[in-house]
Each structure stands twice: as C-alpha cells, then as structure tokens.
RODO-2510 file (C-alpha; in nm, 4 decimals, decimal comma):
residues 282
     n   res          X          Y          Z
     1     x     0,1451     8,9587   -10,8564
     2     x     0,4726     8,9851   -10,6589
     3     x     0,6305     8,6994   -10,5329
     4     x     0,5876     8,6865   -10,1324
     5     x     0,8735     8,6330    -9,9243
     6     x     0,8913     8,5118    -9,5283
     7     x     1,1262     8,7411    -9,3177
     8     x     1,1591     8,6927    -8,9376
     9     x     0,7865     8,5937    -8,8867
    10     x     0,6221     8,7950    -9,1167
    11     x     0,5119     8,7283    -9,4992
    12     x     0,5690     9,0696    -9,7397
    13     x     0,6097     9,1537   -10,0958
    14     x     0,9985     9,0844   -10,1989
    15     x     1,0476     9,4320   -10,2639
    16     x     0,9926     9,5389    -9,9459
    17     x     1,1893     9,2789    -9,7831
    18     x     1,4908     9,4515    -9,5923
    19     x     1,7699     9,3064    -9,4048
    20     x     2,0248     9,5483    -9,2099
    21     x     2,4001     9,5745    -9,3679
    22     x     2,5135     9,4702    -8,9987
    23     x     2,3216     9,1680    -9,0040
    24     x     2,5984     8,8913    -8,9743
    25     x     2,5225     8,6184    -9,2478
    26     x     2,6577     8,9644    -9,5009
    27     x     2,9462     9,0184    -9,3192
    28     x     3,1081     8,6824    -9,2228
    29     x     2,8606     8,4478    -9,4061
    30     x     2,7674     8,3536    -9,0477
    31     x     2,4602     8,1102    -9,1174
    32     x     2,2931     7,8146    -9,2635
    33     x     2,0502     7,7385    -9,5331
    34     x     1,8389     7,4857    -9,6637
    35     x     1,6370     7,3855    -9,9996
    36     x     1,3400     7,1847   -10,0680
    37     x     1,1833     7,0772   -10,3644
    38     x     0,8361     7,1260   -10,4482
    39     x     0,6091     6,8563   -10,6002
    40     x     0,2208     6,8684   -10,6458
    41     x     0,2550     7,2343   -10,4029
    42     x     0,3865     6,9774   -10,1453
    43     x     0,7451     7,0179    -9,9495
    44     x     0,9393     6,6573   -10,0217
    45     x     1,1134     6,4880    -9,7201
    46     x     1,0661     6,7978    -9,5199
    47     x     1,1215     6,5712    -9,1847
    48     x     1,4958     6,5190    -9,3266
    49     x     1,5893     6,8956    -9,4198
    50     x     1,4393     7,0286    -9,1133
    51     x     1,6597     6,7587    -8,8849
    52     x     1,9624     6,8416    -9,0960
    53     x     1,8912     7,2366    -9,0721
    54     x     1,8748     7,1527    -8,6505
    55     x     2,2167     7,0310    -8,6761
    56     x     2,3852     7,2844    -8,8718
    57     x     2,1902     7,5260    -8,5972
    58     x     2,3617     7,3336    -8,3311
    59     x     2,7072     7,2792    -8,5047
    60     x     2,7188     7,6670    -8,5552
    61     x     2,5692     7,7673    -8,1843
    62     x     2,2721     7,9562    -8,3332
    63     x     1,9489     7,8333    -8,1365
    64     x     1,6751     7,7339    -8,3614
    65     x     1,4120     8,0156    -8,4003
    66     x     1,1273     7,7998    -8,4504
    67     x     0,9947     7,4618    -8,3641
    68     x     0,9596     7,1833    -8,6498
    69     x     0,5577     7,2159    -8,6865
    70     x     0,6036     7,5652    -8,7031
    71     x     0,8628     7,5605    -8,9291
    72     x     0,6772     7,3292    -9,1579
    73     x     0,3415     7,5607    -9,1199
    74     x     0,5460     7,8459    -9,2439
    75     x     0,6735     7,6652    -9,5573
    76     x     0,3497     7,5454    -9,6710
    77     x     0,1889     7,8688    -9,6204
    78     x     0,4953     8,0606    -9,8178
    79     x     0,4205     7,7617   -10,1127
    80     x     0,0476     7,8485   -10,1002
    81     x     0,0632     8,2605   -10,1218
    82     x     0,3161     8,2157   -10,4230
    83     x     0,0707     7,9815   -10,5768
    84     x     0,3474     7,6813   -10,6721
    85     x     0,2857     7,3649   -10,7633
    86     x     0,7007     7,2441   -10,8696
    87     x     0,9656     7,3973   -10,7640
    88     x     1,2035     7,5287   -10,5266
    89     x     1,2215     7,6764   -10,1355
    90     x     1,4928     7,8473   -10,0024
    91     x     1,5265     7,9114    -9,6194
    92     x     1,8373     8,0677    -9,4191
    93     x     1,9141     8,1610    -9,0751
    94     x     2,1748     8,3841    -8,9801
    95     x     2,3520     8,4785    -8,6159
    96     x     2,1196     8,8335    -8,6933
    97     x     2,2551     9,2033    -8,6795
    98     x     2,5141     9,3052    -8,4516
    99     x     2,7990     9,5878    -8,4882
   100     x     3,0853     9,3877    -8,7186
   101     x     3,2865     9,1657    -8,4434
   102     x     3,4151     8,8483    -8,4237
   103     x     3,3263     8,7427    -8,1578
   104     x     2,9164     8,6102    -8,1315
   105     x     2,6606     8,8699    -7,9664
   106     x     2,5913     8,8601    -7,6505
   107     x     2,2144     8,9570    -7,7372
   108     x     1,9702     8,9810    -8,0448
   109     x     1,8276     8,7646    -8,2241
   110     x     1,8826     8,5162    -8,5975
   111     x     1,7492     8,6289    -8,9002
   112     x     1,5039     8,4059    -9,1015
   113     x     1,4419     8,4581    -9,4400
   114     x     1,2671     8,2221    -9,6776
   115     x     1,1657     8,2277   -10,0379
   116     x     1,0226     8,0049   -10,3406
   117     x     1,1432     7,9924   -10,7347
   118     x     0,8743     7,8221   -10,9747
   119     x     1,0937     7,5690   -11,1750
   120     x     1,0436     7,2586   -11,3913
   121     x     1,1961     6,9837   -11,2439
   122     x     1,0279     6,6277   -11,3387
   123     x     0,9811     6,7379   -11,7209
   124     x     1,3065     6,9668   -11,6943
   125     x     1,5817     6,9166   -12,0257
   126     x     1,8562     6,8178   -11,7659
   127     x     1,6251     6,5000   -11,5812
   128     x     1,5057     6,4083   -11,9488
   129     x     1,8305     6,4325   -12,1527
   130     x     2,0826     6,4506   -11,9054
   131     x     2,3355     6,6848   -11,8074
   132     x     2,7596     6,7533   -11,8960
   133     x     2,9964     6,7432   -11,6021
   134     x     3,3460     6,9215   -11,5628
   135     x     3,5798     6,8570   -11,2899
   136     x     3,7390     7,1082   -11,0753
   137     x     4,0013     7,1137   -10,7573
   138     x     3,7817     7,0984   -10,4457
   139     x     3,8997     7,4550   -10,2429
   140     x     3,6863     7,4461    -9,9362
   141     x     3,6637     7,4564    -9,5752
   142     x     3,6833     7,1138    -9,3801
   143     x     3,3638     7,1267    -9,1912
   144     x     3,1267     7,0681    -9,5133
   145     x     2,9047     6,8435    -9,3143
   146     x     2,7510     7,2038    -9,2279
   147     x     2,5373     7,3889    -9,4740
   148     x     2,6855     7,6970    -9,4228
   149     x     2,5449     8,0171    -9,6574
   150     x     2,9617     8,0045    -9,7397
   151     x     2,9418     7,9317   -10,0791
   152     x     3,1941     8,1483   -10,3345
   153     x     3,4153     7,7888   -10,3726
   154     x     3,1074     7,6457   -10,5340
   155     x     3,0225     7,9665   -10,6823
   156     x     3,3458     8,0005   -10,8659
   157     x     3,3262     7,5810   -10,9122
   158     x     2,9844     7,6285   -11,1002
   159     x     3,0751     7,8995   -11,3213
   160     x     3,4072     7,7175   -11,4894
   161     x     3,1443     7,4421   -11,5364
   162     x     2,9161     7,7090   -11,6859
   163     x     3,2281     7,8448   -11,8929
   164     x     3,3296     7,5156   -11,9901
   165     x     2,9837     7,4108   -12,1770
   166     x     2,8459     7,2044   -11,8684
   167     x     2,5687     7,2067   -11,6113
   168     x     2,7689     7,0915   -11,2698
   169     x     3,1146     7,0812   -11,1653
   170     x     3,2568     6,7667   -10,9434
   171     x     3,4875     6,8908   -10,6694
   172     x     3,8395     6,6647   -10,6551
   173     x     4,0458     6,5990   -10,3231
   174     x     4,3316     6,3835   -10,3261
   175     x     4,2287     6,2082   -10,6499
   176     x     3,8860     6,1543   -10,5348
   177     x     3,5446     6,3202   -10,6157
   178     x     3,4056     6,4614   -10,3566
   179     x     3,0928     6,6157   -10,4174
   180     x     2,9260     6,8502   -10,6544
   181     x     2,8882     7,2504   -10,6531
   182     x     2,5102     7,1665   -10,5354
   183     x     2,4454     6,8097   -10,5424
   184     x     2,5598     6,4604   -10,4735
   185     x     2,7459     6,2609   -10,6987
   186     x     2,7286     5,8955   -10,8329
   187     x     2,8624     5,6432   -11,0631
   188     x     2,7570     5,3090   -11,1408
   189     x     2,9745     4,9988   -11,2512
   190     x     2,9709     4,8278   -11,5250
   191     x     2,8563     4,5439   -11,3082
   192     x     2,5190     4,7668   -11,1931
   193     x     2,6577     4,8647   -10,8720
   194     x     2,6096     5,2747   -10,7576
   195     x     2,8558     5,4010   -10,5695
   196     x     2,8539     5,6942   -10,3745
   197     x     3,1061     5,8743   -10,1536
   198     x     3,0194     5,7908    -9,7482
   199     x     2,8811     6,0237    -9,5108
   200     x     3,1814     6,2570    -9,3100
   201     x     3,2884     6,6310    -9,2659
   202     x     3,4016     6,6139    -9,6160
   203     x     3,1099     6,6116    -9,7810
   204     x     2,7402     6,7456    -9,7351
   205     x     2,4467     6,4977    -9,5869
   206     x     2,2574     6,5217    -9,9232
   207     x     1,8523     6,4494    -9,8060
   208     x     1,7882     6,3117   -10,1721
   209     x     2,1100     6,1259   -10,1251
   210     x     1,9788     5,9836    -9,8034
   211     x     1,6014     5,9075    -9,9383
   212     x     1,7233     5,7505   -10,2520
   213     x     1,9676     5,5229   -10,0508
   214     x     1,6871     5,4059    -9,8777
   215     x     1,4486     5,3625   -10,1655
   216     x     1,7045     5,2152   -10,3621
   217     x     1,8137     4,9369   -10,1094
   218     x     1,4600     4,8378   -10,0360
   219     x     1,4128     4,7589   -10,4390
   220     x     1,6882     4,5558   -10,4257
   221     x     1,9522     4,8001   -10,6026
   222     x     2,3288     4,6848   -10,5058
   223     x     2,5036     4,9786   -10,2973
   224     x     2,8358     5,0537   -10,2078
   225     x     2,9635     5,3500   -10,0260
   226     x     3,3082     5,4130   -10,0981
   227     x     3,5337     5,6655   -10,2495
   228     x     3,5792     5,6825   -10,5800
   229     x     3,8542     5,8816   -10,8271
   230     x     3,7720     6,0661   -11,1671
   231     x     3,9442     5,7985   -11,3335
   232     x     3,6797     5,5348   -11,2483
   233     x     3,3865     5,8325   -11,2742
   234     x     3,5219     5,8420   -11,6647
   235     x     3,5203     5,4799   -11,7115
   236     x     3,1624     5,4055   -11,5112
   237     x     2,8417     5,2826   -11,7062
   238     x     2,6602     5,5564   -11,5777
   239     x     2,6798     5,8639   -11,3303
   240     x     2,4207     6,0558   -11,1937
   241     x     2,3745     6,3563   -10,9363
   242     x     2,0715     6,4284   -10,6759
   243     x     2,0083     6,7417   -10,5256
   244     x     1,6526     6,9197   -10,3572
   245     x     1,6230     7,1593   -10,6581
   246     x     1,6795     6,8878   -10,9199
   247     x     1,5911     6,5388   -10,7569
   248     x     1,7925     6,2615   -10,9800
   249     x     1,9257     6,4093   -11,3006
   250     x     2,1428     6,1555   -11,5376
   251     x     2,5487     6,2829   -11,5990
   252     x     2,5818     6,1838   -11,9542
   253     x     2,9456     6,3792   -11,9546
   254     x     3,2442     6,4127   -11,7658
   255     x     3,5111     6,6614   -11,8553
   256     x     3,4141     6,6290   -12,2174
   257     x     3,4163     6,2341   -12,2226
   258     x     3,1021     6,0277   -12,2733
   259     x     2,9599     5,8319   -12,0112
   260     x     2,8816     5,4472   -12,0863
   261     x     2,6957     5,5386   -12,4281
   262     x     2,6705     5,9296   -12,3669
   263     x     2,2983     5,8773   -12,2766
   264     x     2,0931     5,8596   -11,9433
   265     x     2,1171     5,4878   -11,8867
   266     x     1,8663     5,2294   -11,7287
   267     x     1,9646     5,2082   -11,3772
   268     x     1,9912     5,5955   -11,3274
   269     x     1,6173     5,6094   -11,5429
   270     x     1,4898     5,3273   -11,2184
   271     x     1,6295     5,5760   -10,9555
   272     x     1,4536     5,8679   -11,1047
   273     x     1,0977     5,6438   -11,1243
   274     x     1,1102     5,5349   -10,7529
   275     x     1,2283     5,9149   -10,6592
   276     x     0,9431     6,0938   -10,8594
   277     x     0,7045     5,7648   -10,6839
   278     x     0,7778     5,8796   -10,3095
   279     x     0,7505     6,2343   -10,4046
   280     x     0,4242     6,2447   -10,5142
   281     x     0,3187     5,9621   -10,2744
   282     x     0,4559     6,1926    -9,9865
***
C-alpha cells in the first residue's frame, strides 16, 4: 500500500503529491518544519512542537494555517492511514508559490505538507549500544532558535560524520559545542552532573531537551545549564544526545576517543527509562 501523505488539507498517495517549482520553501528555503516521534501510534509532547512550530510561524511572518486541535487531528489521522505504531512525522510550512522575488507576496497562501517514516526507535542499535560522535566547525546562520527548512550546514555537518565512521556530528563555536546536526547535546561529570548548553538564538529549543529537563529535575537528577567546550565533552563520564526521531540515545564516542568507559553509562540508561515512561504514559 502506498504511504499517504497530507498536502494543503488534503490526504493523497505520495506519488501524486505535487508542489509547484515557484513555491518559495524551493527557492529561498523560506519555511519551517517540525518532527515528532511516534510511540504506541501516539504523537509525543505534541503540545510542545506545535507551540514551538507557532513561534517559528511568527518569527518568520508566515500566519499559521491551522489551529492547534486541528493541527493535532490532522497528525493523528496521517499516523492512522499509514498504519504506524513507532516512528517518525514530518510537517513543514512554507511562505507558498509566488513568481521568484524577494520580497514576501502580497497574496496566496503557505504550503503544508506532512509525512510519516516507520522507524525503530526504543529497540533501535544506536539507543541500545550507543552511538560515535565527530566534531565539526559550526557554519550557520545566527537566528537558530528558528526551525527553518535551511538545513545544507547540517547536511554537509552529518555527512563528514557519516564519512568519518560516526552517527552525529557536534557543531563548535568559539571553543564551545553548540548543538548537534539534529539533536541536542549533553555531557555528564564525573561528579553525575548533565550539562547542557542554555536556551538562546544560538541553538535550537530541542522539545525532548525541554521534556527531559523537566523529568529529570523532578527525579532529583543535578542540572546545570552552561556552556561547555570539546575538551570537557572528551573528558566527561558520559554524553548523550535527544532528538524527536531518536528520543535519548547514549554518545559512547567523540572524535574517535572513548567516552568514560566507551559504553552507554548509568545516568544516560535513567534518562532514557523516565523518557520511554512519559512516552508511553502520554
């Protein structure tokens, strides 16, 4: 059976989705996107990615096409025709199709398209065994708060990791990691602390960065947001990412160098319980 696709209000086969070569997300990359993960055929902290998917609207002057309930009755509806129980959704707005300008239209109307990909993610090789990390100069814009559809720096970041034998790369500024190609990154002392990089326009409001915070200062887990350079990301106990598409996944690698014993350790194997807890509890 083909794999059914949502495109500006309507639910068709993928191969007949079309989208005009004047629409504006392919000629300036003049959108937003978001992901969810898929547990149990259920969309996890939807509430989050839909608030952070009305700011990126607003930051970018593109007026939201649909309300949240509809929004959410769309997902669950594109989850249920594809028949998925784990996995990934993709949605993305764009400005919609105008002749190639600048400047925004002065009429028409965004483009919304959203799709699934069936995936493993609890039982996956990379949450189970963990995953190798390479480091790369961090070459993008400086409005990364936004989750703009903009995305051939972590593109290009990815494959060198891909090239290099790993799964992720970590993006460096200044001396400092900043973020992943697609996910959030953390380290954790040798004293059981996790640190994490704070919220600004430098880095993406991760939602599974945001729900584990939560989770993991309610258990009692000892958090410090902070910067934090390579150097101490090579010399940390553990390190872990989290990302929509992957949840927690253990860094057991950095740039060819071992982290803490080179295996997922016990604090990063706590996160992933209470995680893969709310999920299914959601």
């Amino acid at each position: 059976m083909s794999r059914i696709v949502f495109l500006n209000g309507s639910f068709l086969p993928l191969e007949d989705a079309r989208i005009p070569i004047m629409d504006r997300g392919f000629l300036f990359s003049d959108g937003v996107y978001e992901g969810f993960g898929v547990l149990g055929g259920r969309v996890i902290d939807n509430d989050l990615h839909l608030a952070r998917l009305e700011r990126s609207l607003s930051e970018i002057r593109i007026a939201n096409p649909y309300s949240r309930e509809q929004w959410a009755a769309f997902e669950q509806e594109l989850v249920h025709r594809n028949d998925m129980d784990e996995g990934f959704l993709y949605l993305q707005v764009t400005r919609g199709v105008a002749d190639r300008d600048f400047f925004f239209p002065q009429e028409g109307a965004p483009t919304v398209v959203m799709f699934t990909q069936k995936k493993s993610i609890v039982h996956s090789p990379a949450a189970e065994k963990g995953i190798a990390v390479i480091s790369v100069p961090d070459l993008r814009w400086k409005r990364r708060d936004i989750k703009s559809v903009s995305l051939l720096a972590q593109v290009l970041a990815k494959q060198a990791a891909k090239e290099a034998g790993a799964q992720e790369a970590w993006m460096i500024e200044d001396g400092f990691v900043t973020e992943g190609g697609s996910s959030s990154g953390f380290i954790v002392t040798k004293q059981g602390r996790v640190i994490v990089r704070p919220l600004s326009n430098a880095i993406l409001p991760g939602i599974t960065r945001k729900s584990l915070l939560c989770l993991a200062e309610e258990t009692g887990v000892v958090l410090e947001e902070r910067l934090f350079t390579i150097d101490e990301a090579y010399n940390a106990a553990e390190a872990f990412l989290t990302s929509a598409s992957n949840f927690v996944v253990p860094i057991v690698s950095i740039d060819g160098r071992p982290v803490g014993d080179g295996k997922p350790g016990a604090v990063t194997r706590r996160l992933q319980e209470l995680y893969l807890s709310m999920a299914r509890a959601s």
